[in-house]
C-alpha positions, -999 to +999 in steps of 0.1 A: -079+377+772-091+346+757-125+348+734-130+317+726-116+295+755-110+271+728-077+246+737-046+239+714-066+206+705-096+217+681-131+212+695-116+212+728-125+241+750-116+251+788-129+273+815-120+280+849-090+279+871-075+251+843-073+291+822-047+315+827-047+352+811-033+386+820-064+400+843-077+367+849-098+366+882-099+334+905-141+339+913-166+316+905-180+348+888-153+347+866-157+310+857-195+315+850-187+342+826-159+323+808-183+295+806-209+318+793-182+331+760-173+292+756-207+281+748-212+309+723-175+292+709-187+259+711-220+271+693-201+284+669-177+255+664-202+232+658-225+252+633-202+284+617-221+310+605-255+300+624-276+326+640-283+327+677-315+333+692-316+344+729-343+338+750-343+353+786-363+341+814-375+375+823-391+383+792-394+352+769-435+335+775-423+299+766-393+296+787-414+310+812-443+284+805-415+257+803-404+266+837-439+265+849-438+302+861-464+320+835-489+338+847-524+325+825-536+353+805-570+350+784-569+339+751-527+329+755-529+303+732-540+325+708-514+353+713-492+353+676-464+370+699-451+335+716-422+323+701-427+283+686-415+261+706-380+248+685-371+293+686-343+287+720-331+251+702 
């Protein structure tokens, strides 16, 4: 199974039913997780070696607060905890 999803023509990747692999699934579910590995690739393609940081909706406060579900807590602005704001660039 394909890691990368990346084509025969360098900085040219492909996901979905376009893909064919032994195992390979025709679901949406499928495509969405294909998609999910080729934008780690294409991450990786464009800056090698760079680390990732992972934000999650569930847990992160400023993707949270960007998505304008946070719940206001006293003194937030003052909790050192929040990541800045360039952390999920």
């Amino acid at each position: 199974m394909p890691r990368r999803f990346q084509t025969s023509v360098p900085g040219i990747f492909a996901v979905g039913d376009i893909n064919d692999y032994p195992g390979k699934k025709k679901l949406i579910l499928s495509g969405f997780h294909e998609a999910a590995l080729a934008a780690f690739a294409v991450r990786e393609y464009l800056r090698p070696g760079e680390k990732v940081h992972l934000q999650y909706t569930t847990t992160s406060p400023l993707l949270q607060r960007r998505l304008g579900v946070a719940e206001e807590k006293p003194n937030a602005e003052s909790n050192s905890a929040a990541a800045p704001d360039d952390a999920c660039r």
